[in-house]
Biopython code that builds the backbone (N, CA, C, O; Angstrom):
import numpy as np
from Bio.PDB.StructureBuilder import StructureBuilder

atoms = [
    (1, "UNK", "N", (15.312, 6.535, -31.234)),
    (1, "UNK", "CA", (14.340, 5.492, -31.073)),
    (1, "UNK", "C", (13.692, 5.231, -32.418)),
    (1, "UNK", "O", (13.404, 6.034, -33.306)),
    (2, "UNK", "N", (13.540, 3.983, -32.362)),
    (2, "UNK", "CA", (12.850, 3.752, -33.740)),
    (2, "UNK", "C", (11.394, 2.956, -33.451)),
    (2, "UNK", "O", (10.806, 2.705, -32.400)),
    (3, "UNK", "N", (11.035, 2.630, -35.065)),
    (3, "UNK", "CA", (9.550, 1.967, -34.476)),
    (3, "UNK", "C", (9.488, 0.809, -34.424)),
    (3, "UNK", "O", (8.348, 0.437, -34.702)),
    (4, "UNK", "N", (10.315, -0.185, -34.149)),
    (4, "UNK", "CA", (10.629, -1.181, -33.373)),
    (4, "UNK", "C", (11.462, -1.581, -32.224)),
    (4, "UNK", "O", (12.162, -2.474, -31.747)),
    (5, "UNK", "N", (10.955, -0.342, -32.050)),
    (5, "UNK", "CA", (11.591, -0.100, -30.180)),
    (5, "UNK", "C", (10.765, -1.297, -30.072)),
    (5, "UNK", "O", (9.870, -1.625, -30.851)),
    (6, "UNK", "N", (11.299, -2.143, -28.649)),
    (6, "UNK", "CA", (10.198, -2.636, -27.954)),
    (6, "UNK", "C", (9.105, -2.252, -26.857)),
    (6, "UNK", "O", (8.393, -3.069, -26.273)),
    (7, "UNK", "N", (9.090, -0.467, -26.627)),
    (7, "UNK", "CA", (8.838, -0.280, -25.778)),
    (7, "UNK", "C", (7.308, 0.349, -26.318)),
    (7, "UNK", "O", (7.102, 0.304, -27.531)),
    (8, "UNK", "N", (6.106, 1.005, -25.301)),
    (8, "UNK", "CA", (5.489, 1.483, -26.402)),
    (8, "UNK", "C", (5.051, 2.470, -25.240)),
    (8, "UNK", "O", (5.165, 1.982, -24.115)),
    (9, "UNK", "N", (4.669, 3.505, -25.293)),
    (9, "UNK", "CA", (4.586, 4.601, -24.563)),
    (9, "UNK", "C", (2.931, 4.992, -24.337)),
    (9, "UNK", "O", (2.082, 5.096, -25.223)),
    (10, "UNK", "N", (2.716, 5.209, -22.584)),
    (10, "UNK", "CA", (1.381, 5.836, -22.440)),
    (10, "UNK", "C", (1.435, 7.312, -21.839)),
    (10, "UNK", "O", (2.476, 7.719, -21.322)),
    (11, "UNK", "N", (0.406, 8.023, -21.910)),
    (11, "UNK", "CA", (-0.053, 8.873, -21.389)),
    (11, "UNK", "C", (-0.492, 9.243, -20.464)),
    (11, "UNK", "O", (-1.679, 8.986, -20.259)),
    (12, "UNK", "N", (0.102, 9.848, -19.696)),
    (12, "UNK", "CA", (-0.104, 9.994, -17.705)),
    (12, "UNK", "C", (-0.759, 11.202, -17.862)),
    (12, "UNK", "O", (-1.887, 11.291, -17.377)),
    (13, "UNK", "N", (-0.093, 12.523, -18.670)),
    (13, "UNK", "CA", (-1.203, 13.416, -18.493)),
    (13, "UNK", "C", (-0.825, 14.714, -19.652)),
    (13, "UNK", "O", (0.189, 14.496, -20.315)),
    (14, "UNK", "N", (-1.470, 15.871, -19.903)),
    (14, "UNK", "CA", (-1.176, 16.438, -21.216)),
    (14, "UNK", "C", (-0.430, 17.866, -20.394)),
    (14, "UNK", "O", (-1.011, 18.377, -19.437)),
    (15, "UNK", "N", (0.627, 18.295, -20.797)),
    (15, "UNK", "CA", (1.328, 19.314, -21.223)),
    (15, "UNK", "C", (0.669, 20.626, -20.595)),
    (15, "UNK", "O", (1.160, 21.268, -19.666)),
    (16, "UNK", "N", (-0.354, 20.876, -21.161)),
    (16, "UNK", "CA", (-1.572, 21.774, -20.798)),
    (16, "UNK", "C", (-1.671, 21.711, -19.250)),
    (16, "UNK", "O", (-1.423, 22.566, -18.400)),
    (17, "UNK", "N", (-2.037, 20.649, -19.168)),
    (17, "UNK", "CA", (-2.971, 20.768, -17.594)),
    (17, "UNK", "C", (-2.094, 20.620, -16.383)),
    (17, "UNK", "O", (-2.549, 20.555, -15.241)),
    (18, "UNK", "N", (-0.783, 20.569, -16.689)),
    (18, "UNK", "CA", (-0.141, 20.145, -15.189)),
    (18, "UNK", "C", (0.285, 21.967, -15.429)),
    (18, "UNK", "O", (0.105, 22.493, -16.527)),
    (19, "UNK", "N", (0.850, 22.751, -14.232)),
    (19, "UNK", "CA", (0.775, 23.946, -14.055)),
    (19, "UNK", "C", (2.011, 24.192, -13.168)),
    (19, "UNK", "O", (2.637, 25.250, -13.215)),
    (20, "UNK", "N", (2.243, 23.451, -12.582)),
    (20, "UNK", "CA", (3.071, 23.327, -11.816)),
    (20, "UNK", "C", (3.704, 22.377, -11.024)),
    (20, "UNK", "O", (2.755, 21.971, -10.353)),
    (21, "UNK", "N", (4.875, 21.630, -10.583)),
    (21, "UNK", "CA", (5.602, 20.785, -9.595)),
    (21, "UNK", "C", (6.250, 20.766, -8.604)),
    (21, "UNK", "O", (6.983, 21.666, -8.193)),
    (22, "UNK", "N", (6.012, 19.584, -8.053)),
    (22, "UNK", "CA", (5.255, 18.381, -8.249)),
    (22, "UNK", "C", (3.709, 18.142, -8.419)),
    (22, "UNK", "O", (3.125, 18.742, -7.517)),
    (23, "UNK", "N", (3.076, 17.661, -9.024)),
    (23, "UNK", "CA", (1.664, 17.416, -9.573)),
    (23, "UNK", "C", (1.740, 16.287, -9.015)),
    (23, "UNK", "O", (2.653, 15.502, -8.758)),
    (24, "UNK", "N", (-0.034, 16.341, -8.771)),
    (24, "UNK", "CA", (-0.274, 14.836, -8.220)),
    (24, "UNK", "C", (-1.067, 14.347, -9.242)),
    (24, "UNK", "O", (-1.976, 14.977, -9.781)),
    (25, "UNK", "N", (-0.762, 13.365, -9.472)),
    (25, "UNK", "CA", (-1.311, 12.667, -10.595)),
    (25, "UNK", "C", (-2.192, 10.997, -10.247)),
    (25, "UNK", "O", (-1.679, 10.346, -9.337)),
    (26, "UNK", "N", (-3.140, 10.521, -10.778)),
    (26, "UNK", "CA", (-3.539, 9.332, -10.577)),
    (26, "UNK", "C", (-3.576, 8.116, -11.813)),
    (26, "UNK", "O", (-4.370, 8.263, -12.742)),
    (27, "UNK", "N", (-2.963, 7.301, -11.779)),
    (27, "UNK", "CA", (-2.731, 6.104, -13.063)),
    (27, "UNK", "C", (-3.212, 4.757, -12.975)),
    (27, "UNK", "O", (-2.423, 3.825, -12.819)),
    (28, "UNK", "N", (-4.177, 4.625, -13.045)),
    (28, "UNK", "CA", (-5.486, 3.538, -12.880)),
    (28, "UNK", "C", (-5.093, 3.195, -11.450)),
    (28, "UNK", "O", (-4.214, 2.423, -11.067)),
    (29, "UNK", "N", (-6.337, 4.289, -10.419)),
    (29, "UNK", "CA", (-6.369, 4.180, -9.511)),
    (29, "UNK", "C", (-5.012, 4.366, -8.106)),
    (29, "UNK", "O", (-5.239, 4.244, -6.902)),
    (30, "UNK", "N", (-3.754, 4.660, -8.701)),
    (30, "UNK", "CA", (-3.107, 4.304, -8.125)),
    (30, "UNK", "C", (-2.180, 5.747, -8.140)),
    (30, "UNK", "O", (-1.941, 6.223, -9.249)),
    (31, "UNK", "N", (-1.570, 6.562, -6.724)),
    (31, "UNK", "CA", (-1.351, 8.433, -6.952)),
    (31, "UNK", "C", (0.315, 8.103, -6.783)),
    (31, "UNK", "O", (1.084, 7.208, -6.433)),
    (32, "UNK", "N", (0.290, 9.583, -7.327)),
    (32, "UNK", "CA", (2.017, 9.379, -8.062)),
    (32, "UNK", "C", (2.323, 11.466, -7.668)),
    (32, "UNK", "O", (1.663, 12.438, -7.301)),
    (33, "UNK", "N", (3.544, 11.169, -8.012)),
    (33, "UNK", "CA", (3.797, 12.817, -8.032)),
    (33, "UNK", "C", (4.684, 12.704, -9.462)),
    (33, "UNK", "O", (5.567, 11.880, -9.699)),
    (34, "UNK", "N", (4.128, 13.907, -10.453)),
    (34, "UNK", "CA", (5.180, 13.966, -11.562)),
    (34, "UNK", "C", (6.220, 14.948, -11.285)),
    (34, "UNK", "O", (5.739, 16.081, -11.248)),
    (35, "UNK", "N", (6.992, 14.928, -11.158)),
    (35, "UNK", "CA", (8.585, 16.349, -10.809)),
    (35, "UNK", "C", (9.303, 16.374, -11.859)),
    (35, "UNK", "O", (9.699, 15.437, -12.552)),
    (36, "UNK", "N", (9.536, 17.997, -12.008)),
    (36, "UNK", "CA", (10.343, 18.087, -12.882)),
    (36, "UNK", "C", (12.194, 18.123, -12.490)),
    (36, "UNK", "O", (12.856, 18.717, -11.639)),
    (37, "UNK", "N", (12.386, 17.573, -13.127)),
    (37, "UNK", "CA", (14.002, 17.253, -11.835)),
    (37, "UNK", "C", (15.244, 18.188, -12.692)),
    (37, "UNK", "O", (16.442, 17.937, -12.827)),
    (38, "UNK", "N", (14.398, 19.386, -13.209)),
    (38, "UNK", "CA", (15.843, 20.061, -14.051)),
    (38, "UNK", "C", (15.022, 21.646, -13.740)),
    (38, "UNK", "O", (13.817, 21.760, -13.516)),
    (39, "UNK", "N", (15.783, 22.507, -13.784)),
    (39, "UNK", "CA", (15.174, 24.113, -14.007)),
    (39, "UNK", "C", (14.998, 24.108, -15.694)),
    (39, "UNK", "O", (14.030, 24.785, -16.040)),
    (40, "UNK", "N", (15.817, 23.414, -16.927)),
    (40, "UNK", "CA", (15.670, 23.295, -18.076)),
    (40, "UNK", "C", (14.107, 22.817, -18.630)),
    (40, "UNK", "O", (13.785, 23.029, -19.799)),
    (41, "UNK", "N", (13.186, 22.157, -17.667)),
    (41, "UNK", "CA", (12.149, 22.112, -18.200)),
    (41, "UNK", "C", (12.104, 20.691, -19.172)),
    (41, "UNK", "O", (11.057, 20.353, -19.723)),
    (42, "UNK", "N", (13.371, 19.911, -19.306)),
    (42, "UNK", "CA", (13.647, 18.761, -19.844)),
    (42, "UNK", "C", (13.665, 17.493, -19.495)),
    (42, "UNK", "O", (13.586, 16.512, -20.234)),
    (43, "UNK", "N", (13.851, 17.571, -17.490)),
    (43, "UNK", "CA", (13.574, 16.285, -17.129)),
    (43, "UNK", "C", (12.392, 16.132, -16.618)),
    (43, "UNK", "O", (11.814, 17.164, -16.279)),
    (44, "UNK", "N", (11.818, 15.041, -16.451)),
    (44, "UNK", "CA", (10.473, 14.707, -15.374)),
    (44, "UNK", "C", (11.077, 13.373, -15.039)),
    (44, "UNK", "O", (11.970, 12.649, -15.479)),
    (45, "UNK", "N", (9.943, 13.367, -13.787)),
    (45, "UNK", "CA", (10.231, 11.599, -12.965)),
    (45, "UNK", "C", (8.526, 11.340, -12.466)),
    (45, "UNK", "O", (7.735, 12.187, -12.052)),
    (46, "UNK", "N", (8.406, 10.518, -12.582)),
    (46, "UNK", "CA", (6.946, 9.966, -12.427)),
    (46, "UNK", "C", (7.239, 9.561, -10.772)),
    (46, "UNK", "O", (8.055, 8.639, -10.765)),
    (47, "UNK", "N", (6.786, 9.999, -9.178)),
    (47, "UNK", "CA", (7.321, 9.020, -8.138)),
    (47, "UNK", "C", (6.245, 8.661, -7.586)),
    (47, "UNK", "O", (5.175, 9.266, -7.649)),
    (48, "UNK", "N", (6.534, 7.346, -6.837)),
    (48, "UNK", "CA", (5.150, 7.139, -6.555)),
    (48, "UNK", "C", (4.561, 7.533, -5.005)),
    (48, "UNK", "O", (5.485, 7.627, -4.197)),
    (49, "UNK", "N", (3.203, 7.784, -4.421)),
    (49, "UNK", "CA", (3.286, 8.333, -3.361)),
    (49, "UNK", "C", (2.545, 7.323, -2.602)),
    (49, "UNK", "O", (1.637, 7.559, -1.806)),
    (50, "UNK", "N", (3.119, 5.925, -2.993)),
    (50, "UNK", "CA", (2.757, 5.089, -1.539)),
    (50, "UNK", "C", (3.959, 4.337, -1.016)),
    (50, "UNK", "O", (4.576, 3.411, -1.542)),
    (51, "UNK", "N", (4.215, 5.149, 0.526)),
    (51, "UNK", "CA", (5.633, 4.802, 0.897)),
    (51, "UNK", "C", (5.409, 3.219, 1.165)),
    (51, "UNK", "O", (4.456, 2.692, 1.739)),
    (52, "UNK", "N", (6.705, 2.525, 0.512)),
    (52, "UNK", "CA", (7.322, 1.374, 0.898)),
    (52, "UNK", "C", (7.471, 0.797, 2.259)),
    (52, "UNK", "O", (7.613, -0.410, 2.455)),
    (53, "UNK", "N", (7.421, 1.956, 3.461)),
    (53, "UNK", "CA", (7.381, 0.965, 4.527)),
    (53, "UNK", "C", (6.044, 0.544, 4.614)),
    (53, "UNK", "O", (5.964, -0.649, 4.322)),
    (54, "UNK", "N", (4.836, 1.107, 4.932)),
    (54, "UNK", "CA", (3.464, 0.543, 5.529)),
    (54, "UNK", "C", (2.425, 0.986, 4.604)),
    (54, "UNK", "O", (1.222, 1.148, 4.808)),
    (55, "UNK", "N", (3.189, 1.166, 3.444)),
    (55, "UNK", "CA", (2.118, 1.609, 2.726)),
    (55, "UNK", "C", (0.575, 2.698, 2.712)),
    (55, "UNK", "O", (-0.630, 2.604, 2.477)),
    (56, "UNK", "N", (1.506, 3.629, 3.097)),
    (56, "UNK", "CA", (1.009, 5.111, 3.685)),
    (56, "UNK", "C", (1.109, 6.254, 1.954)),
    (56, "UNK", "O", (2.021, 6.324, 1.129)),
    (57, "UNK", "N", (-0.383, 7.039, 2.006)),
    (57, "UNK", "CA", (0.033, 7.943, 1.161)),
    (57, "UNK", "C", (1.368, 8.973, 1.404)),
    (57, "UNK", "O", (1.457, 9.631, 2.441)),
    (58, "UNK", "N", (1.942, 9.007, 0.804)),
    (58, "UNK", "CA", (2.726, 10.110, 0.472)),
    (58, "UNK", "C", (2.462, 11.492, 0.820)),
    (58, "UNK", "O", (1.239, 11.590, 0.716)),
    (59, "UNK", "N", (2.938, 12.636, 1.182)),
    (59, "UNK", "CA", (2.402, 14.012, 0.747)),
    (59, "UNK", "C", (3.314, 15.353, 0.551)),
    (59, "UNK", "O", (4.437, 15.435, 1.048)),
    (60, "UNK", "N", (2.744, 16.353, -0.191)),
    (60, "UNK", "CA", (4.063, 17.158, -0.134)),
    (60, "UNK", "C", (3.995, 18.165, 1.255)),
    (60, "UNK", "O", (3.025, 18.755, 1.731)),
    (61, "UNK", "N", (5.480, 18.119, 1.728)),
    (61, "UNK", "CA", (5.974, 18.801, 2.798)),
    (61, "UNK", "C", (7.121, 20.217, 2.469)),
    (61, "UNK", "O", (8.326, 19.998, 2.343)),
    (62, "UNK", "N", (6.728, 21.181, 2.394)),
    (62, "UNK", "CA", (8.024, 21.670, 2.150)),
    (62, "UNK", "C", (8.586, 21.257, 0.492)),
    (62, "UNK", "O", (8.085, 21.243, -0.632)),
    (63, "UNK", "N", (10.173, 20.886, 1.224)),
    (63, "UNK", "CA", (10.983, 20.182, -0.042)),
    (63, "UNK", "C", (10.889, 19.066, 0.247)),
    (63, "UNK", "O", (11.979, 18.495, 0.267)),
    (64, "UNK", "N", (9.590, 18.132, 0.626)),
    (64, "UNK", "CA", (9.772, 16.560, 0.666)),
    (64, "UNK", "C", (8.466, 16.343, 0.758)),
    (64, "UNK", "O", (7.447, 16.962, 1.063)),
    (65, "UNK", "N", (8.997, 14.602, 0.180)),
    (65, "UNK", "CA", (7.637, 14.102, 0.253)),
    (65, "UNK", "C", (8.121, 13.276, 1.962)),
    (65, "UNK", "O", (9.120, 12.725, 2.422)),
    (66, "UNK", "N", (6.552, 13.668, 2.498)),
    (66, "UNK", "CA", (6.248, 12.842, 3.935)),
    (66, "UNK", "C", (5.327, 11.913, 4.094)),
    (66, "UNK", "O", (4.164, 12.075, 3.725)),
    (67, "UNK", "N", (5.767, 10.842, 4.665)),
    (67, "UNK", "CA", (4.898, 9.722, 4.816)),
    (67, "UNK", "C", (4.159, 9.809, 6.325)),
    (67, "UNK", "O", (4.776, 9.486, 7.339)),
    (68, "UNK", "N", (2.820, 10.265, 6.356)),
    (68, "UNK", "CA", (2.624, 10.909, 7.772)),
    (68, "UNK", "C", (2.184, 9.391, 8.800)),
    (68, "UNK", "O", (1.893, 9.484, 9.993)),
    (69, "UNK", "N", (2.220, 8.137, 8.076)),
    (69, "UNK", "CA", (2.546, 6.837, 9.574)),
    (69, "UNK", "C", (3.506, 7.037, 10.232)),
    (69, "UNK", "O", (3.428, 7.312, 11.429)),
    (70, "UNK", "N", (4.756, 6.930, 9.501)),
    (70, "UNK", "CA", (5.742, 7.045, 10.567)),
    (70, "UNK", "C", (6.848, 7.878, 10.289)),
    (70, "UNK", "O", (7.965, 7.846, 10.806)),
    (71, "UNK", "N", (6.246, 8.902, 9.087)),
    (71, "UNK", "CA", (7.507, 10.229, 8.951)),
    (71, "UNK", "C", (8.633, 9.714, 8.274)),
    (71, "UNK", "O", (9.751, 10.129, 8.577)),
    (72, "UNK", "N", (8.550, 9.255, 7.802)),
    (72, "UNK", "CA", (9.141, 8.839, 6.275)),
    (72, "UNK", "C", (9.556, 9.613, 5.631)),
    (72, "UNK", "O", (8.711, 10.438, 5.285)),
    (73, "UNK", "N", (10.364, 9.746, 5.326)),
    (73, "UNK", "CA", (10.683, 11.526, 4.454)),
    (73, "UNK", "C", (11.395, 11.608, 3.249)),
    (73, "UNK", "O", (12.582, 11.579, 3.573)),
    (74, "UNK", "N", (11.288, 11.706, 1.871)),
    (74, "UNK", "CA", (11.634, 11.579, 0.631)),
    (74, "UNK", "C", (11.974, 12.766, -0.295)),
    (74, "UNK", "O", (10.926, 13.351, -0.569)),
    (75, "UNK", "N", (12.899, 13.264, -0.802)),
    (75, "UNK", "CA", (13.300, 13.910, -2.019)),
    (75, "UNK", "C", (12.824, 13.639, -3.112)),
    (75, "UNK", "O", (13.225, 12.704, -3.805)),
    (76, "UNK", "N", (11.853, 14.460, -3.439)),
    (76, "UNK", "CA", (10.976, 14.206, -4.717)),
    (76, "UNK", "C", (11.721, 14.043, -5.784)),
    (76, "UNK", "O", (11.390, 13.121, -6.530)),
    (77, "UNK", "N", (12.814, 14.801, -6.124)),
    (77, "UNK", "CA", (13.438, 14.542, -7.354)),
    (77, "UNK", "C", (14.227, 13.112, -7.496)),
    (77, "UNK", "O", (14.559, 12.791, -8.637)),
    (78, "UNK", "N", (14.518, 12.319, -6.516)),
    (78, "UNK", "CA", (14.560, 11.142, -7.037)),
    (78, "UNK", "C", (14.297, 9.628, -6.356)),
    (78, "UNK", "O", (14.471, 8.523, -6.870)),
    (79, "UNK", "N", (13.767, 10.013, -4.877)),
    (79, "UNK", "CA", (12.636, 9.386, -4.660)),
    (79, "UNK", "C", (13.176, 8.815, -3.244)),
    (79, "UNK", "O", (12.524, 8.247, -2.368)),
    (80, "UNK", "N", (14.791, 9.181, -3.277)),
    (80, "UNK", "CA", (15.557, 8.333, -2.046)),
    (80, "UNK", "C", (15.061, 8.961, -0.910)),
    (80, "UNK", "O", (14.604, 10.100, -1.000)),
    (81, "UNK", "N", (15.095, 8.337, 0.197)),
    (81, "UNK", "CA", (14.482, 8.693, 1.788)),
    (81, "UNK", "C", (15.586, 9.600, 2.112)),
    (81, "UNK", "O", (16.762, 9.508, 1.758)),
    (82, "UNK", "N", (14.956, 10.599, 2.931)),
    (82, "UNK", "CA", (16.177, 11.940, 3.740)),
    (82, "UNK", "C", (16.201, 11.512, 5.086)),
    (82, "UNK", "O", (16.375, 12.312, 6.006)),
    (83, "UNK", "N", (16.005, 10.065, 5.291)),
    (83, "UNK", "CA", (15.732, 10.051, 6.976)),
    (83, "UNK", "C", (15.980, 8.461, 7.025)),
    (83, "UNK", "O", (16.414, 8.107, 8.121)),
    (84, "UNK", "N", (15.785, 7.290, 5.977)),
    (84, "UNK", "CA", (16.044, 6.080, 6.315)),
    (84, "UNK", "C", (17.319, 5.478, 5.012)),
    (84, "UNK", "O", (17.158, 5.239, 3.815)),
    (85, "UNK", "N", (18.153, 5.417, 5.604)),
    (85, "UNK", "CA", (19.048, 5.139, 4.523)),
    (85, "UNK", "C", (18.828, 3.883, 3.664)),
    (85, "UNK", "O", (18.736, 2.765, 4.170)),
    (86, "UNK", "N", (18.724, 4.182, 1.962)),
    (86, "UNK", "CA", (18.567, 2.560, 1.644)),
    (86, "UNK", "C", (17.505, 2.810, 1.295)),
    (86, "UNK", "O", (17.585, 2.629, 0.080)),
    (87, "UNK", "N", (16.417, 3.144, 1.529)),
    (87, "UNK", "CA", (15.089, 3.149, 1.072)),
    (87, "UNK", "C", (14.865, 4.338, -0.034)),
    (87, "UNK", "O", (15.596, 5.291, -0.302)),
    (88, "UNK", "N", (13.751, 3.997, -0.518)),
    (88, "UNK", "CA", (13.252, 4.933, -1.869)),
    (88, "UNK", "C", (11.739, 4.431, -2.031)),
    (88, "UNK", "O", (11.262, 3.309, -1.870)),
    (89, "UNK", "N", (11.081, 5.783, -2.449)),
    (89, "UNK", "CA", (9.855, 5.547, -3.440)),
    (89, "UNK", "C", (9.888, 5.157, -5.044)),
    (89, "UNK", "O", (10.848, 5.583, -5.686)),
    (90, "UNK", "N", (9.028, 4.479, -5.629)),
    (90, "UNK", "CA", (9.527, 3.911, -6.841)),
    (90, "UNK", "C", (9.510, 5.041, -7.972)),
    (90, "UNK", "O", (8.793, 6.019, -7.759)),
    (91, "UNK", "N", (10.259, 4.980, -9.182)),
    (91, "UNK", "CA", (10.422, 6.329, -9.604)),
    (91, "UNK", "C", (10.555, 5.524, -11.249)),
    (91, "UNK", "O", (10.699, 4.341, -11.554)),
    (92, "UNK", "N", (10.447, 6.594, -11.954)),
    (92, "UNK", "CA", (10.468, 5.981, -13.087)),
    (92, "UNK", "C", (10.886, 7.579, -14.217)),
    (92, "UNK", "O", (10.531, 8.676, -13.786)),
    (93, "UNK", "N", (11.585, 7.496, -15.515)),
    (93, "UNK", "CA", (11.635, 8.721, -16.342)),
    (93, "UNK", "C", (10.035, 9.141, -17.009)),
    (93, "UNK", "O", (9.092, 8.365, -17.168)),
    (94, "UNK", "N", (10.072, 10.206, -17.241)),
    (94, "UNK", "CA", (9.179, 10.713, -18.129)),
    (94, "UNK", "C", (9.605, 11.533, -19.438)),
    (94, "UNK", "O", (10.506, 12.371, -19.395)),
    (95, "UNK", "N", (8.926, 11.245, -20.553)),
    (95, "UNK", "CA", (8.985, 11.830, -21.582)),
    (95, "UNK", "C", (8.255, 12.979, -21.745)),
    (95, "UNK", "O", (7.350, 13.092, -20.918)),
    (96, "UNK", "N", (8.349, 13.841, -22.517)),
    (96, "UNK", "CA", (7.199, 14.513, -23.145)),
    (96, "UNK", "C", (7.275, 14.107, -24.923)),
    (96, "UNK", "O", (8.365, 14.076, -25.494)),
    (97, "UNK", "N", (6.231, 13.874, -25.507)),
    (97, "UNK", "CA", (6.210, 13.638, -26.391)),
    (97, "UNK", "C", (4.497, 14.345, -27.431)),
    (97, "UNK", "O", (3.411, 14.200, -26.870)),
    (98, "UNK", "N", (4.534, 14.837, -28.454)),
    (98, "UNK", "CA", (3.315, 15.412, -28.662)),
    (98, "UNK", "C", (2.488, 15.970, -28.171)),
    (98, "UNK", "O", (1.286, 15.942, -28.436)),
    (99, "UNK", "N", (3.390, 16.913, -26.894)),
    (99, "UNK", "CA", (2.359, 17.460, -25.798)),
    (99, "UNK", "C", (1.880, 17.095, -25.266)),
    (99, "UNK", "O", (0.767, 17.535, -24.978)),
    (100, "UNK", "N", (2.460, 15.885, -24.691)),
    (100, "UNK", "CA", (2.279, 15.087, -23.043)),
    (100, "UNK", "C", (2.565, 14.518, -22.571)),
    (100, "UNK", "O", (3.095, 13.614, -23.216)),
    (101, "UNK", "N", (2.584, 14.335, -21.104)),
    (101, "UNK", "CA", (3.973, 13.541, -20.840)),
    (101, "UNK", "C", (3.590, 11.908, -20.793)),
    (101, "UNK", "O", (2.497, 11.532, -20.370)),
    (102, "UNK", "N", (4.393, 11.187, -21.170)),
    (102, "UNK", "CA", (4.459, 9.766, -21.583)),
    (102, "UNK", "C", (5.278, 9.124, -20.438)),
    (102, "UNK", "O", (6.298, 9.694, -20.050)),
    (103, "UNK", "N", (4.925, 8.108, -19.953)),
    (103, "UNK", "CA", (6.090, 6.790, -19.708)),
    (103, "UNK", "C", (6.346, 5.586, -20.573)),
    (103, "UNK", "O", (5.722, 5.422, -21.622)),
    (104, "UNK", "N", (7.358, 4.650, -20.097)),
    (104, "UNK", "CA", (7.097, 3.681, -21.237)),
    (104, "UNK", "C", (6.472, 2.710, -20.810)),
    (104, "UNK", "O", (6.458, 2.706, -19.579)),
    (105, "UNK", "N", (5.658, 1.425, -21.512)),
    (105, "UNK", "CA", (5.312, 0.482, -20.707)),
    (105, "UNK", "C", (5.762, -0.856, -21.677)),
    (105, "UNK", "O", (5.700, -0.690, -22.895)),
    (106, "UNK", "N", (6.056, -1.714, -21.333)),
    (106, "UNK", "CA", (6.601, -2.784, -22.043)),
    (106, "UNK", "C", (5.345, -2.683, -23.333)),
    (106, "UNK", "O", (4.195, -2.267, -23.190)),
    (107, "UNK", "N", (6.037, -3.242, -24.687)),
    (107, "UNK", "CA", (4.512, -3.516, -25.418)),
    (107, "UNK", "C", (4.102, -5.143, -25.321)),
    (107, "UNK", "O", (3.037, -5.541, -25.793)),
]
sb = StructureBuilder()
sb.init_structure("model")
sb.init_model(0)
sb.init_chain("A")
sb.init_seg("    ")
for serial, (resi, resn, name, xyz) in enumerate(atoms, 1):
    if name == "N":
        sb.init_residue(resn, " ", resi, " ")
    sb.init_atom(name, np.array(xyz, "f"), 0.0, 1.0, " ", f" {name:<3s}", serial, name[0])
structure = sb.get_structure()
């Protein structure tokens, strides 16, 4: 990457303070789960925890995220439903960069 990427990168949260995953995280007003989707410690996925059908929080279950309206049921690591085929929570990569993890956002 160079510095006329077009992309320009924010800060969801620092290195330090997440402890463990999935973390729930909040990004102007709006809750997410960060997962790390490798045992290497190299990937993350930002997902988001308001399910697509009725717009229900999210929560963690076990190994899933559950949508407790109507049981909705999601694989955190990449966001697809374990119960409605076709569907997904929105998901996005994460960086770490200078000791924290980043997404990109258009500049």
């Amino acid at each position: 990457m160079n510095d006329h990427d077009e992309h320009a990168y924010r800060i969801i949260a620092s290195v330090d303070e997440i402890t463990s995953f999935p973390a729930t995280i909040t990004i102007d007003r709006d809750p997410f789960f960060l997962v790390q989707t490798g045992e290497d410690a190299e990937g993350y996925r930002l997902v988001s925890a308001i399910c697509p059908h009725a717009g229900g929080l999210v929560r963690q279950h076990e190994n899933e995220l559950i949508c407790p309206l109507h049981f909705w049921a999601f694989d955190p690591l990449t966001g697809e439903s374990t119960n409605v085929p076709g569907e997904r929570l929105e998901c996005q990569p994460v960086e770490v960069r200078d000791g924290h993890y980043t997404i990109r956002t258009n500049a």
